[in-house]
C-alpha positions as CSV (number, residue, x, y, z in Angstrom):
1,X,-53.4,17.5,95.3
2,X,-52.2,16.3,91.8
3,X,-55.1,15.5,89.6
4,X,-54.0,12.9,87.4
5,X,-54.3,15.6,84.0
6,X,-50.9,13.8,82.9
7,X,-49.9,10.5,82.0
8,X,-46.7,10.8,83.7
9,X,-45.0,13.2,85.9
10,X,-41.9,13.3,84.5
11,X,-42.7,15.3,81.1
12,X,-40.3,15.7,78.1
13,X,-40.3,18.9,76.4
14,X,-38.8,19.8,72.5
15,X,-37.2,22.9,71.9
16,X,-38.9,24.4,69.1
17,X,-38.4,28.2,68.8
18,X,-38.2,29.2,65.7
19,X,-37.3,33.3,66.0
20,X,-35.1,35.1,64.1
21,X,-31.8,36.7,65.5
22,X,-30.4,39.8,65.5
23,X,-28.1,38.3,62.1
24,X,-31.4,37.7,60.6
25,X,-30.9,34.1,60.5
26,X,-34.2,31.8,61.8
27,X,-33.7,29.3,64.5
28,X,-35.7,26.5,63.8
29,X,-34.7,24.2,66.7
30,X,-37.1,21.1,66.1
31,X,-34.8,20.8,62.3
32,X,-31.5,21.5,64.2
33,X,-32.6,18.9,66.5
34,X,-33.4,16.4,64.1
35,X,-36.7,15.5,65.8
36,X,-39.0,16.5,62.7
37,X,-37.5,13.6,60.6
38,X,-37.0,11.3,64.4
39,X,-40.6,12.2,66.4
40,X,-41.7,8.8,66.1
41,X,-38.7,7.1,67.7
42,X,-38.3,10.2,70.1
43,X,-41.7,9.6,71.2
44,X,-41.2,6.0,72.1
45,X,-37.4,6.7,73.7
46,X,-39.7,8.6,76.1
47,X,-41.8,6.3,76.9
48,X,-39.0,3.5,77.5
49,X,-38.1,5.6,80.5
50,X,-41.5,6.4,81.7
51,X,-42.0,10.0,80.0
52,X,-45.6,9.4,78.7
53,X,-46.3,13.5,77.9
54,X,-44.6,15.8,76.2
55,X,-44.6,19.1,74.9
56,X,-43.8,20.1,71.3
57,X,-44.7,22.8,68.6
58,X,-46.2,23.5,65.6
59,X,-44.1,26.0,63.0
60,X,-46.2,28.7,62.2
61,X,-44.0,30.1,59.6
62,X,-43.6,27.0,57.9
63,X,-47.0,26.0,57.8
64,X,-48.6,29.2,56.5
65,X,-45.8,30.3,53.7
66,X,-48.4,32.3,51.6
67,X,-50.6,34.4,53.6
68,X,-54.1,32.3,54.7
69,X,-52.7,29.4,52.8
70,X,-51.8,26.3,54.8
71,X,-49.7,23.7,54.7
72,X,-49.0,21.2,57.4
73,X,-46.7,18.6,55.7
74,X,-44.2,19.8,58.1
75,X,-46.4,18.3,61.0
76,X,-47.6,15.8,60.1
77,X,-45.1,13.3,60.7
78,X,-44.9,15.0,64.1
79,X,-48.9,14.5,64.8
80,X,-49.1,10.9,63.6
81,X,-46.5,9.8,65.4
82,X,-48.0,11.3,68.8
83,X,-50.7,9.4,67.7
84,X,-49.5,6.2,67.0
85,X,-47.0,6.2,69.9
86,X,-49.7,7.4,72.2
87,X,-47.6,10.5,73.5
88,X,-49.6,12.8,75.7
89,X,-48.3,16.2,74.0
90,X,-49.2,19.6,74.8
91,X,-48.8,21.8,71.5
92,X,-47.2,25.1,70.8
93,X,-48.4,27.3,68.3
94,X,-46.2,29.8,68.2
95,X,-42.9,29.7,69.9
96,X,-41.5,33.0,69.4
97,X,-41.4,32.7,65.5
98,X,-44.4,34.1,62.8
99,X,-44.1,34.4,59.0
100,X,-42.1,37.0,57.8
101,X,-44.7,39.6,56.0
102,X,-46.3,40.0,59.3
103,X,-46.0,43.1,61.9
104,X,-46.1,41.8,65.2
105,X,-47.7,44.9,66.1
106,X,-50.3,45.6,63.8
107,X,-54.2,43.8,63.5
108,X,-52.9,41.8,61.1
109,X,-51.2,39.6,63.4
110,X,-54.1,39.1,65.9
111,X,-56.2,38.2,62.7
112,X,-53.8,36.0,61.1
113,X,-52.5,34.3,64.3
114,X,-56.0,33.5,65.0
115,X,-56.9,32.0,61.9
116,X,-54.0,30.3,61.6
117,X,-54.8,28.5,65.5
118,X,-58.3,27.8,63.9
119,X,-56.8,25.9,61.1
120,X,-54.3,24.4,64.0
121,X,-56.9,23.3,66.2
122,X,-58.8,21.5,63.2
123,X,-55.5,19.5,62.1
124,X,-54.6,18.4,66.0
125,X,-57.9,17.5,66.5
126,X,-58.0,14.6,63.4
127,X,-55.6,13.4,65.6
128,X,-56.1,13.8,69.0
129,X,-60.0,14.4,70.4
130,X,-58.7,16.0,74.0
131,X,-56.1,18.1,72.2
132,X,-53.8,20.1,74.6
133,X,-52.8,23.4,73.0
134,X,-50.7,26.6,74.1
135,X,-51.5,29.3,72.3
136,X,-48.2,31.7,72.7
137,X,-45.5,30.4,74.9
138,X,-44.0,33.0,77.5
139,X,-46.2,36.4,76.6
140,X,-44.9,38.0,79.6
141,X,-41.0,37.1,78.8
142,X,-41.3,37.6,75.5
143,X,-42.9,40.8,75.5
144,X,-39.4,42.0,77.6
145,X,-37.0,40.7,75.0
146,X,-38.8,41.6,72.2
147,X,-40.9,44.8,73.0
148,X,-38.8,45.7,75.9
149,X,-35.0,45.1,76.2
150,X,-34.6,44.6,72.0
151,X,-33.0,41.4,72.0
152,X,-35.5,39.2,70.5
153,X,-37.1,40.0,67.2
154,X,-38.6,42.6,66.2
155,X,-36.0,43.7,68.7
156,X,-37.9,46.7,70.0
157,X,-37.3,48.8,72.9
158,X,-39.3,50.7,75.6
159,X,-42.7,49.0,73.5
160,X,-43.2,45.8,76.0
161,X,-46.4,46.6,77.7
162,X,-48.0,47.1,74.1
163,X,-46.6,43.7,72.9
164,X,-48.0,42.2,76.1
165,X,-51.6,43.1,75.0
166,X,-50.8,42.4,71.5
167,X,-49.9,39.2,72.8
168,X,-52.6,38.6,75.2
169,X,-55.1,40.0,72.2
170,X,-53.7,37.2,69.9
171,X,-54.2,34.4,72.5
172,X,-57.9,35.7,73.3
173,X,-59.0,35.7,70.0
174,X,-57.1,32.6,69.1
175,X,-58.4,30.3,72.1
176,X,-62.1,31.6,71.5
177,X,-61.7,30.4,67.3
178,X,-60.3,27.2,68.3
179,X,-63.3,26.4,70.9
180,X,-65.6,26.7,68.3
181,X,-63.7,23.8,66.1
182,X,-63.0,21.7,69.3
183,X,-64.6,23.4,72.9
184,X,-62.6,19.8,74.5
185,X,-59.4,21.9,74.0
186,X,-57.5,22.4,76.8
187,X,-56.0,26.1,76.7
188,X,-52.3,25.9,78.6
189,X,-51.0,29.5,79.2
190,X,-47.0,29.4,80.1
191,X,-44.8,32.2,81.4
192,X,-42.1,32.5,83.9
193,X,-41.7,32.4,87.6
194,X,-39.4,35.0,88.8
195,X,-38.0,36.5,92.5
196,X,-36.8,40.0,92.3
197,X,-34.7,41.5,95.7
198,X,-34.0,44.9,96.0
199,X,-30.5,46.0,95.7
200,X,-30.8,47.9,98.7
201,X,-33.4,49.3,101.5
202,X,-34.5,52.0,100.0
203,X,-37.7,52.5,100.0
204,X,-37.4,53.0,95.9
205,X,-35.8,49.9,95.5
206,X,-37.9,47.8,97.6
207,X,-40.4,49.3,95.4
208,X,-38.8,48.9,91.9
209,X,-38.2,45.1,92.8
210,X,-41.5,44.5,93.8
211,X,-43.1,46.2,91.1
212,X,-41.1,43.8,88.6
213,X,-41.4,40.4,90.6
214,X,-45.5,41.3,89.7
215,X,-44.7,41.9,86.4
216,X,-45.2,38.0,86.3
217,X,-48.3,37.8,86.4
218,X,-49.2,40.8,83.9
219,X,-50.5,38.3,81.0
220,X,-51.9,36.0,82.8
221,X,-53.8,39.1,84.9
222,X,-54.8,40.1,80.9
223,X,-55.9,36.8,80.0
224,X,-58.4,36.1,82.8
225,X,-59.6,39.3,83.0
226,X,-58.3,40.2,86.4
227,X,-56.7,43.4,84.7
228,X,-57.2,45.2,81.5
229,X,-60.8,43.7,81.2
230,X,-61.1,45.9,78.0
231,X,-59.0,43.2,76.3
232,X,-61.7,40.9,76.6
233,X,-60.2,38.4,78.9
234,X,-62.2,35.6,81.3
235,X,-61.2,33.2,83.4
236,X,-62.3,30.3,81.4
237,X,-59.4,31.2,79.0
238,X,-56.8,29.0,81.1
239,X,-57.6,25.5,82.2
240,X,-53.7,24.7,83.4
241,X,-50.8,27.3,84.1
242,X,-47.5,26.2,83.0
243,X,-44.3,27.8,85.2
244,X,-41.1,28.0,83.2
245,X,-38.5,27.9,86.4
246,X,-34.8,28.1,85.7
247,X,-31.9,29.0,88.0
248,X,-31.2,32.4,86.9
249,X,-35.5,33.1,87.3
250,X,-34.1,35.0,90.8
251,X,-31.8,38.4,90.7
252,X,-31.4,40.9,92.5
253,X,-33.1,44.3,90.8
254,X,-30.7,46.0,88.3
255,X,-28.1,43.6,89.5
256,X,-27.0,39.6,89.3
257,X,-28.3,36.7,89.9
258,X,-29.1,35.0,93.4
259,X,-27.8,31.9,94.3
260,X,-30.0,28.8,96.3
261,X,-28.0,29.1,99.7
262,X,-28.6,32.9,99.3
263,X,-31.0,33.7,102.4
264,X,-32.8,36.0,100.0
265,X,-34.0,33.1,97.7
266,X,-37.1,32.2,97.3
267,X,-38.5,28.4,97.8
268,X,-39.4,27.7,94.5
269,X,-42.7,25.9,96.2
270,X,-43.5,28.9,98.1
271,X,-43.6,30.5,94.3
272,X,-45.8,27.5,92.8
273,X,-48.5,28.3,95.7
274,X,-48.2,32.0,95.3
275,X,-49.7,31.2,91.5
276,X,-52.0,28.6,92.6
277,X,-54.0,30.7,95.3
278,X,-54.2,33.7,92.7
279,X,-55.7,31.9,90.0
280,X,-57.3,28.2,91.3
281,X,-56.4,26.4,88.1
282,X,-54.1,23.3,87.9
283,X,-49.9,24.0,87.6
284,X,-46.9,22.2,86.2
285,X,-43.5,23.2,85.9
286,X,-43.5,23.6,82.1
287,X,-39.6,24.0,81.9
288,X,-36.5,23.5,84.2
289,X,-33.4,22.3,83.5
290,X,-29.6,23.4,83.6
291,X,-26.2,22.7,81.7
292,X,-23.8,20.0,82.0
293,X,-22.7,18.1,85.2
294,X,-25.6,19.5,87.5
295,X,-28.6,18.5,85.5
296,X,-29.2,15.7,88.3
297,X,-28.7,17.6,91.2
298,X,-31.0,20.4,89.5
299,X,-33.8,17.8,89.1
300,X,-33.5,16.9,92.4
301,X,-33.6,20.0,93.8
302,X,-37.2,21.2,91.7
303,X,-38.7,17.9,92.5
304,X,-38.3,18.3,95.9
305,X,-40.1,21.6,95.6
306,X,-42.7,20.5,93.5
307,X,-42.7,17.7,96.8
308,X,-43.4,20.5,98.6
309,X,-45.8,22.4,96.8
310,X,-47.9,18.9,96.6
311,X,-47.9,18.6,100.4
312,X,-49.1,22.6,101.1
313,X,-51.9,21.3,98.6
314,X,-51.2,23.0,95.3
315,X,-52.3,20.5,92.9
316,X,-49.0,20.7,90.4
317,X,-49.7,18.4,87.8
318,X,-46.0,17.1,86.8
319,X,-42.2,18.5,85.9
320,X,-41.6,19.2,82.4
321,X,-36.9,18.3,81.7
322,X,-36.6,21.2,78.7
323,X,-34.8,20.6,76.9
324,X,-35.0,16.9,76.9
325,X,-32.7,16.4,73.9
326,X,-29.2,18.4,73.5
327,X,-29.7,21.1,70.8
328,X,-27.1,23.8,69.2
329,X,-26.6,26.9,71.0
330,X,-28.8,30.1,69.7
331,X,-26.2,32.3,69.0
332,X,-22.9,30.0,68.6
333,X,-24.2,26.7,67.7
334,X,-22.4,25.2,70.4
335,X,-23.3,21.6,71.8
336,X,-25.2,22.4,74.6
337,X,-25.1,19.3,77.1
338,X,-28.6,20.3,79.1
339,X,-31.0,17.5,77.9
340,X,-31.8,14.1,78.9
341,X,-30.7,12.8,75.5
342,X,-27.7,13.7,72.8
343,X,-28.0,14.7,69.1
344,X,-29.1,11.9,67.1
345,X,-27.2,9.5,65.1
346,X,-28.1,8.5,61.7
347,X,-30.8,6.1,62.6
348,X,-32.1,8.4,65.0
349,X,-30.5,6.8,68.1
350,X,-29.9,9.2,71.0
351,X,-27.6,8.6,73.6
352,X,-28.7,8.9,77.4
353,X,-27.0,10.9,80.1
354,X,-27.3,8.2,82.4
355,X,-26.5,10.3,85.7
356,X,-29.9,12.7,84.7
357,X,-31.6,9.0,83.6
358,X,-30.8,7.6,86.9
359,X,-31.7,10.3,88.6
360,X,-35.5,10.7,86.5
361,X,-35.9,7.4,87.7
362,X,-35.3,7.8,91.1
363,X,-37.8,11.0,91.2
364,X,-40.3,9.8,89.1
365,X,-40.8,6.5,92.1
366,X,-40.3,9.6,94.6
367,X,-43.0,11.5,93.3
368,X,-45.5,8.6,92.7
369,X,-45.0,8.0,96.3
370,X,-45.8,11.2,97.3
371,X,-48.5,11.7,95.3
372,X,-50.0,8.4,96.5
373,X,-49.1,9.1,100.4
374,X,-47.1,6.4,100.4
375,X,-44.3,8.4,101.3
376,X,-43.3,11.6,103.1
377,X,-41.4,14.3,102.7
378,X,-39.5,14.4,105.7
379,X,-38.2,10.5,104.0
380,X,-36.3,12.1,101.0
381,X,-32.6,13.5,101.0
382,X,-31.9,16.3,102.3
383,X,-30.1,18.3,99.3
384,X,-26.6,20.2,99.1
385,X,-27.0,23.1,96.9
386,X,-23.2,24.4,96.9
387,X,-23.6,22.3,93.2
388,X,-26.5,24.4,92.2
389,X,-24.4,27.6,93.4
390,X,-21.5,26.6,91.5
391,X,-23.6,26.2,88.3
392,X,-25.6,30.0,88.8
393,X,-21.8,31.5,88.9
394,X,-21.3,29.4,85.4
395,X,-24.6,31.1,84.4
396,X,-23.8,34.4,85.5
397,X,-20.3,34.2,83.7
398,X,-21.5,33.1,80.3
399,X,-24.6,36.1,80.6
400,X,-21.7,38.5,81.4
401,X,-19.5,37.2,78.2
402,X,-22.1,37.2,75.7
403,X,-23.7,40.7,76.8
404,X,-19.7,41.9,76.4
């Protein structure tokens, strides 16, 4: 049962990763964006459609440009306009980027990412009294493309498990500073869902795939304390999970992606239960979305899962379209079409995609009438997914381009 933590159910979520790539150059996707200079009338675009929470980020690296000194002119624009507007907004503080003269692996980064949260959690809370707060977005993902596969930076390899308990050492000793200036924060701790199938029925593989589709829940295991107890964590260190869910989050091990009308996929609410039962805390689908003409049909298709997941009793708290505005590509700066709204003009209008806008509208009355038993699931359209299997081969063919 949905607990009402959210204003809405339909959340809006900002791109804001600011890592550097492989070229050296930093993405800083809340400047490409435009929303630092437009967060005021982004906010309030939001809200015209019924998007009443959002999530956003803090820049660490521009914030703390001098080692323990701190700056947060480039947030507060950001944070008085959350305010004003009254946007719900669950914060990240640290969204795959960190000033440059740190080691992501040394005791300097646990030290400084915790003071830096202190001095975070100080600043939100002027502006908000209930502040909502993620520590470090997608520990368990990041830990692969940074520590693991090299492909994020520091682009290390065969070093992921040690950057998962960096990672999970940072956000311990970050939530526990930033109780002590505010204990109403609420800690969100957000990581992918995944489905991993063996590529065969070897015993091996049916082990190998197994042994990865856990990997999952590795950091959040750290956090709570559940595994790794040495680390220090408890389960008071997570008051909401957030699930990042996207259409290639299901492969087969070593091998592609699987499509939805695969017989091997998983129900993505069958996945939302599997985390609710382990850890009892609230869930929300912290990102989903796709590119281009299928963004309606993909909305359609995770609501009624999230449908789903409400009705076996898993209290998921909303649905979180990210990206909600269109944003350059990471690599190629290309015009990626997979948000609810375009780039800005000058005046900071932003276009709709009315199919997607249409199609929030219809799910966000769908899902109120679910949640308030006024309607049932067996009442809702059935879905065709031969759209969502055309879009996973469009997936697979641009992850097979860039890795050539």
């Amino acid at each position: 049962m949905n607990t009402g933590l959210f204003r809405s159910f339909i959340l809006g979520g900002f791109e804001c990763s600011t890592h550097r790539l492989p070229t050296g150059r930093r993405l800083d996707l809340v400047r490409s964006t435009r929303h630092d200079e437009f967060a005021r009338s982004d906010y309030e675009l939001l809200q015209r459609h019924g998007i009443l929470t959002a999530r956003d980020g803090l820049r660490w690296h521009l914030i703390e440009q001098t080692p323990e000194r701190y700056d947060f002119a480039s947030a507060i624009g950001m944070l008085e306009a959350a305010r004003d507007t009254g946007m719900q907004v669950i914060w990240d503080l640290w969204h795959y980027g960190w000033p440059d003269d740190i080691d992501i692996f040394s005791a300097a980064f646990v030290e400084r990412f915790t003071a830096f949260s202190r001095e975070a959690a100080r600043r939100i809370s002027e502006y908000d009294e209930t502040p909502f707060i993620s520590p470090i977005n997608e520990i368990s993902f990041f830990s692969w493309a940074g520590g693991e596969g090299g492909i994020f930076n520091p682009f290390a390899q065969h070093r992921g498990d040690e950057m998962k308990r960096q990672l999970v050492r940072a956000s311990i000793h970050a939530i526990t500073a930033m109780r002590e200036v505010n204990p109403a924060i609420k800690i969100f701790q957000i990581d992918p869902i995944i489905n991993v199938v063996p590529r065969s029925d070897s015993d091996e593989d049916v082990r190998n795939a197994e042994g990865y589709r856990q990997s999952q829940f590795a950091a959040w295991d750290m956090i709570t304390g559940r595994a790794e107890p040495e680390l220090g964590g408890r389960a008071d260190l997570i008051d909401v999970i957030g699930v990042n869910y996207y259409i290639h989050n299901q492969f087969v091990w070593e091998g592609g992606m699987i499509v939805p009308s695969d017989p091997r996929y998983r129900h993505v609410s069958v996945m939302l239960q599997e985390v609710y039962e382990r850890y009892r805390v609230p869930v929300f689908v912290a990102e989903t979305g796709i590119e281009d003409e299928t963004r309606p049909a993909w909305l359609r298709y995770m609501c009624k899962e999230v449908m789903t997941a409400l009705a076996a009793g898993v209290p998921v708290e909303g649905i979180c379209l990210y990206p909600i505005v269109n944003h350059p590509g990471w690599d190629d700066d290309r015009h990626c079409q997979n948000g609810l709204f375009d780039y800005a003009d000058a005046d900071g209008t932003r276009e709709a995609f009315q199919p997607l806008l249409e199609e929030v509208v219809r799910q966000a009355a769908n899902m109120g009438a679910v949640v308030s038993g006024a309607n049932h699931l067996s009442e809702l359209e059935d879905l065709d997914t031969s759209a969502l299997d055309w879009a996973a081969h469009v997936m697979q063919e641009r992850t097979d381009e860039s890795r050539s």
